[in-house]
C-alpha positions, -999 to +999 in steps of 0.1 A: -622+525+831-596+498+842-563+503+829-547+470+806-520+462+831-482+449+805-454+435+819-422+439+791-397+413+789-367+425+771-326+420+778-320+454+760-328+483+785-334+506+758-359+487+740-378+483+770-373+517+782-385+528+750-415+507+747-425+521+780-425+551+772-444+548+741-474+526+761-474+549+792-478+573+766-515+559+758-541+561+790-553+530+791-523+514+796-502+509+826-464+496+826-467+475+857-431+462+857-400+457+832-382+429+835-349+413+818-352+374+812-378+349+812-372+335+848-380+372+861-414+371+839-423+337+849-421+349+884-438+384+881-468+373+864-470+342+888-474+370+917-490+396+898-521+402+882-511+407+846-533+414+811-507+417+783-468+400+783-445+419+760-420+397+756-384+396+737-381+363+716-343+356+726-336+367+759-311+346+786-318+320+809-355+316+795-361+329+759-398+337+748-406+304+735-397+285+763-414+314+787-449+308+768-439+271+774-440+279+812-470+298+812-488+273+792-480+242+813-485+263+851-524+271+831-516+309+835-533+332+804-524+359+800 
């Protein structure tokens, strides 16, 4: 069975440590990258197939809102 491939967005290394760990933790999923603002995930997912964003609401340089903005207008679902 194919794995569900997340990206995590989040500012806080230890949140997104810890919600790694907790995923990984389940076998269909598969941490594929972590990331730490919303100009990073905008770029990863543009090069990367990706099923499931996990992403922090207020993060720097692109908070969530404005990332799902992004992703909307460039047409990519994820």
């Amino acid at each position: 069975m194919k794995k569900i491939r997340i990206l995590i967005a989040d500012d806080h290394p230890l949140v997104a440590e810890s919600l790694s760990l907790l995923l990984e933790s389940e076998e269909d999923f598969e941490i594929i990258g972590i990331v730490n603002n919303g100009w990073q995930a905008l770029s990863f997912v543009e090069k990367y197939s990706t099923d499931i964003l996990l992403s922090d609401y207020n993060m720097p340089l692109l908070n969530g809102v404005e990332l799902a903005t992004r992703l909307k207008e460039k047409n990519i679902g994820i």
